[in-house]
Structures are given as structure tokens and as C-alpha cells.
C-alpha positions as a printed Julia matrix, in Angstrom:
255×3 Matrix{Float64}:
 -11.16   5.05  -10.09
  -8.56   7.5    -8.9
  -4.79   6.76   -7.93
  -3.4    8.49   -5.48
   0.33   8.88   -4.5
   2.31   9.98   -1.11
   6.09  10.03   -2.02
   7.9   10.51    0.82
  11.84   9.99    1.22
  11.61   6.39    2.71
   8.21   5.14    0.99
   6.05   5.65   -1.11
   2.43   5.04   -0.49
  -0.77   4.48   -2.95
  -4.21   3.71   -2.62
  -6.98   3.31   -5.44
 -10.52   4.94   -4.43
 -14.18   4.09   -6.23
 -15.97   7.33   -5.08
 -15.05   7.52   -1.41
 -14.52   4.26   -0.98
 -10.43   3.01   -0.66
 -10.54  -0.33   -2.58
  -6.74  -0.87   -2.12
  -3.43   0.48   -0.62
   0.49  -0.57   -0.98
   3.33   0.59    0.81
   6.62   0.66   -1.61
  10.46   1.68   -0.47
  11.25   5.07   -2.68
  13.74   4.44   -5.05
  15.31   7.49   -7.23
  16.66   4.88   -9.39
  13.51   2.77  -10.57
  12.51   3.97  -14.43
   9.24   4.97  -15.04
   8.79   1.07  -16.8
   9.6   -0.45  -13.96
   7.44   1.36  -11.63
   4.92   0.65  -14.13
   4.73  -2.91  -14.49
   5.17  -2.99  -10.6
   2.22  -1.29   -9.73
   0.26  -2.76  -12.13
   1.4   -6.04  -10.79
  -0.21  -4.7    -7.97
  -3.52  -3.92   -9.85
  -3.73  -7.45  -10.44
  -3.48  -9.07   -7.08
  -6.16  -7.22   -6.35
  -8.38  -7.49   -9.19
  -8.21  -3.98  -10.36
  -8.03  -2.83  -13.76
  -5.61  -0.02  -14.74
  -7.78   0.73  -17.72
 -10.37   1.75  -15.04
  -8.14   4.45  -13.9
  -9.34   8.32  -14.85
  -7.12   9.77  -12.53
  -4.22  10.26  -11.06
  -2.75  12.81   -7.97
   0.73  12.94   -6.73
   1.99  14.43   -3.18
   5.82  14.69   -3.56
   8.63  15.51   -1.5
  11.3   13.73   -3.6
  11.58  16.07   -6.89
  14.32  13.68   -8.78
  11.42  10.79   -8.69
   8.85  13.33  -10.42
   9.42  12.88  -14.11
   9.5    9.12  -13.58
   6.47   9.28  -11.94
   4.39  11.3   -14.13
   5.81   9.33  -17.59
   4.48   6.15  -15.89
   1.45   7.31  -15.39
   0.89   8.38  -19.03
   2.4    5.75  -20.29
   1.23   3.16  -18.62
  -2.93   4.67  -17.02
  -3.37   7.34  -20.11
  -3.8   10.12  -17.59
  -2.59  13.55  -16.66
  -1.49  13.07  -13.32
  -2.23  16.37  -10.63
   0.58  16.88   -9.46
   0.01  18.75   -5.49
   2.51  22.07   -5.5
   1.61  25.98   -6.13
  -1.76  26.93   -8.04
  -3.61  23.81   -6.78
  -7.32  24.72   -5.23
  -6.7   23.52   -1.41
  -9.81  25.51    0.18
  -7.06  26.2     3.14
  -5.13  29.91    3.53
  -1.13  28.84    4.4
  -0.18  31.21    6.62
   3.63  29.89    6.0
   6.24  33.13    5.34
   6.54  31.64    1.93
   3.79  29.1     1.43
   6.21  27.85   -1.44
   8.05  26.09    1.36
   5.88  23.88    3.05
   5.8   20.21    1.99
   3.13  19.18   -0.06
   2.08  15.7     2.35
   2.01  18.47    5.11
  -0.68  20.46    3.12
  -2.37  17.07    2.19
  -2.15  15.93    5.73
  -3.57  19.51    7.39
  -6.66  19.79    4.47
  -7.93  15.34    5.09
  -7.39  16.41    9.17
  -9.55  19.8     9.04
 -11.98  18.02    6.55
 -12.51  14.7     9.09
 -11.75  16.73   12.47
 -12.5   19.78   11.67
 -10.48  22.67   13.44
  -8.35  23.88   15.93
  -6.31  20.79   14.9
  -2.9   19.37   15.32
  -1.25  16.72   12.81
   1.1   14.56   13.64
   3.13  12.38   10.96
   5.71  10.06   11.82
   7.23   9.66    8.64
  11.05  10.12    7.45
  10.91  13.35    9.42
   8.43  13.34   12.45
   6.26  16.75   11.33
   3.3   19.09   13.26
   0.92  21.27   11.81
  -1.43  23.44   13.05
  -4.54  24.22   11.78
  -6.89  27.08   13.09
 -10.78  26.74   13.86
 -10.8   28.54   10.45
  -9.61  26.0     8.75
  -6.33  28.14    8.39
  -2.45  26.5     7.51
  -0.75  28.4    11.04
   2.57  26.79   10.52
   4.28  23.81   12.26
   7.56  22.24   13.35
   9.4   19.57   12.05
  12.21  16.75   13.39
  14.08  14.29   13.03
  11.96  10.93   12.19
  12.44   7.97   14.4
  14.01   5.44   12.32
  16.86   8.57   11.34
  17.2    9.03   15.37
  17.64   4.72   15.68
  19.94   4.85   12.31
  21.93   7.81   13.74
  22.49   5.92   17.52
  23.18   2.66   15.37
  26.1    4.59   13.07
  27.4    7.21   15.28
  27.8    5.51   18.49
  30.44   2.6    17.61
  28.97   0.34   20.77
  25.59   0.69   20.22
  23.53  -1.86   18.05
  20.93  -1.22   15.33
  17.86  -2.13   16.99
  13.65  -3.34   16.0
  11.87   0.08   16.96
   9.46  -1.94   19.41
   8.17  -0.96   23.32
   9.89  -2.06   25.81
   7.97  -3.36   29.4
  10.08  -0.69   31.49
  11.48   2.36   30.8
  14.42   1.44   32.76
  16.03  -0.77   30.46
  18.05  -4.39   31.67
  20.24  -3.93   28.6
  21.37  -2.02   25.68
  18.31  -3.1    23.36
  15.69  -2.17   25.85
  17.29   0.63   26.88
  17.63   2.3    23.48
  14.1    0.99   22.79
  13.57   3.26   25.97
  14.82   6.28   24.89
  13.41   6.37   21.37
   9.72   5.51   21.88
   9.06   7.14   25.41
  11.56   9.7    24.29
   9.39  10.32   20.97
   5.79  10.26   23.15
   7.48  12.73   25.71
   8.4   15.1    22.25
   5.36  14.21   21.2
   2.94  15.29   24.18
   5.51  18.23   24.64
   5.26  19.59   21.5
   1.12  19.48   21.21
   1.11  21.6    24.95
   2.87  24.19   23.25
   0.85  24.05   20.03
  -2.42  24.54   21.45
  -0.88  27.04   24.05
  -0.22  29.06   21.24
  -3.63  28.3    19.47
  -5.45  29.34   22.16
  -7.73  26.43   23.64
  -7.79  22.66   23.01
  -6.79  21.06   19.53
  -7.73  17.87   18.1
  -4.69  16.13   17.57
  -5.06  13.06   14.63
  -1.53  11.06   14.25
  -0.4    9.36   10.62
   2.35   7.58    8.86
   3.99   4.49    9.34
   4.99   4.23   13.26
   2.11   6.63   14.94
   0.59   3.56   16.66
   3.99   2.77   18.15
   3.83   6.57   19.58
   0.28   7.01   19.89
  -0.25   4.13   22.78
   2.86   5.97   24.49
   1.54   9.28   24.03
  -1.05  11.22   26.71
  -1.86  13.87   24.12
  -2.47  12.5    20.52
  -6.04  11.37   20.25
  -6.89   9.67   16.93
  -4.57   7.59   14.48
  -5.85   7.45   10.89
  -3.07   5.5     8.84
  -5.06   6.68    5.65
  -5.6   10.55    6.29
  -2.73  11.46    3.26
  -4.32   9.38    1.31
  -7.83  11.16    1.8
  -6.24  14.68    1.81
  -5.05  13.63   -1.48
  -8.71  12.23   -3.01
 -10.22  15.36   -1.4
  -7.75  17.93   -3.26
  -8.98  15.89   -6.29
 -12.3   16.4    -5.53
 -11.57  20.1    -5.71
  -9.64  20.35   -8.42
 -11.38  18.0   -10.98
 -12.44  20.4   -13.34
């Protein structure tokens, strides 16, 4: 079995494949402050709700965009699987050219996220994840890294309404019936996921104005089917495409 890892500022998310088959995924909040022993017997925990055996794990590959969690992360999995983790960063076989000014700079789940949507999709193709940060990434009918934009996520753009704006309540990120809202709820529920879909559908025109022709667009992380049903342009959700990026950079780098 192989363990794989998406760390992302707000959660971190694991699944545990036989082959190319996902026998099991968790969703867990990041914390910088959990010790690689605690992380440990949590996830084993885990393990054993669903009848998995650590001892059956041979691998282990991490996606990271939290750096202080890293050496926490890695110790646990020594310590507690007996493996080398892959860690995804500079030198690791992706099969994909970044075209990024510095390909140093671009986040390793949007790497992971462009090489599972070219592999499954195939190309011109547009990712969208909603995660901490709401990202896009372009990838050419080549199967090329073009670049992407990023903004702010939309639990940040709820948070910053809820702390900013001394009236304004924190709110359940849910659709409302109307887009003119009766009262405050609604009508920040308004704003924020027609608001998002609007960013959303704008953001793709322009993407595959500059591509050339029509791109696929596939939409991840926690809150794309909120977006998606709003949205005229994305076409597919797959809530487990990180996770496959991150089993097929395995595949690729196994040896």
C-alpha cells in the first residue's frame, strides 16, 4: 500500500491506495503544533477503523505547502510506517515541463493537481482548487505547466467579511435561493458563492483565451461542489485528483 499526503494550510488530506485502487481517505485540520507521535498514533488510529495495517505500508509521498510541518511529518513516517517518505519539491520526475519564471516557486499541490488533471483529462486543461487559496493552472495540449493565478480562498474572503466588517456576522458558506438576499446571511451567502462562480467562469474565459481554443476545466478541494453547481464554465469535480497526482508521481518515481 502507498500513503499519500496533501498538506495544505487549513487541512491536511490522506488517502491509502492498493495498486490504483483508493481503499481509504481522511480529512485532518493542519496543525504546526502536533509532534510527529501524535500524528502518529492518530493516523494509525485511523488505520484501524478501517481495517488497514500500517505494517502493509511500503510507501509514503508528501505534497507540502506548510514547510514548519515537514520534519514532523517525515519522522512520523519513519518512525511509525519504516519508510522513506518522497517528499514532492525540485528533482522529482513529474513527466510535465513548468513553464513558471522560476519553477522553484510554484506550489507543489499545484504541480500534483496539473500532472492527475493532464493524466485523467488530458490537455488543454484548466484546474481549479478551492482550497485555503482558490488556485488555476493551465496546462497545454502538450501536457506543458503554462502558469496560473491564484486568490484568496473562500473561507479567508467569509473570515475576512466576518473580522473586518464590525456588523457583519460569520456565516455557514451555503447557497442561498436568490441572489438578492432578504437579510444579512443570505446576502453575504450571495456575494461569496455567486461572487466566487462569477470569478470562477471569469477567470477560465480568459485562460483558454489565452490558450488558444477550449480547455477542459476539472475543479478540486474541499468547497468545488459548492462553486461548481454555480459555475457555467467548470465541467468536472474530482474531490480525489491530488490525491491521484500524488500516487501517479509515485508511480514515476519508484525506482
Amino acid at each position: 500500500m502507498v500513503l499519500v499526503f496533501d498538506i495544505g494550510n487549513t487541512n491536511i488530506v490522506l488517502g491509502v491506495y492498493r495498486g490504483r485502487e483508493l481503499l481509504a481517505h481522511w480529512r485532518l485540520s493542519t496543525n504546526r503544533q502536533q509532534t510527529a507521535d501524535e500524528y502518529g498514533i492518530l493516523i494509525k488510529t485511523l488505520f484501524n477503523c478501517e481495517g488497514l495495517a500500517a505494517k502493509d505500508v511500503k510507501a509514503m509521498v508528501i505534497s507540502s505547502v506548510v514547510p514548519p510541518l515537514m520534519d514532523n511529518i517525515e519522522q512520523m513516517a519513519r518512525k511509525f510506517f519504516g519508510v522513506e517518505p518522497l517528499l514532492i519539491g525540485p528533482g522529482i520526475k513529474t513527466g510535465m515541463k513548468i513553464m513558471y519564471d522560476n519553477p522553484k516557486d510554484v506550489g507543489a499541490d499545484r504541480i500534483v493537481n496539473a500532472v492527475a488533471a493532464f493524466a485523467k483529462y488530458g490537455g488543454p486543461a484548466v484546474v481549479v482548487d478551492f482550497g485555503t487559496a482558490t488556485t488555476f493552472c493551465a496546462v497545454s495540449a502538450a501536457g506543458d505547466y503554462l502558469g496560473g493565478a491564484i486568490v484568496p480562498g473562500i473561507r479567508i474572503a467569509a473570515e475576512a467579511l466576518f473580522q473586518r466588517a464590525a456588523k457583519l456576522p460569520r456565516i455557514e458558506l451555503a447557497k442561498p435561493q436568490t441572489a438578492i438576499g432578504r437579510n444579512t446571511v443570505t446576502s453575504m451567502q450571495s456575494g461569496i458563492v455567486f461572487g466566487y462562480a462569477g470569478l470562477v467562469d471569469s477567470m477560465v474565459r480568459r485562460f483558454r483565451a489565452e490558450m488558444g481554443g477550449e480547455a477542459y476545466v476539472v475543479a478540486t478541494g474541499a468547497l468545488a461542489e459548492l462553486i461548481a453547481d454555480e459555475a457555467e464554465t467548470i465541467q468536472t469535480v474530482d474531490p480525489f485528483l491530488t490525491l491521484e497526482g500524488l500516487r501517479l508521481l509515485y508511480e514515476r518515481n519508484r525506482e
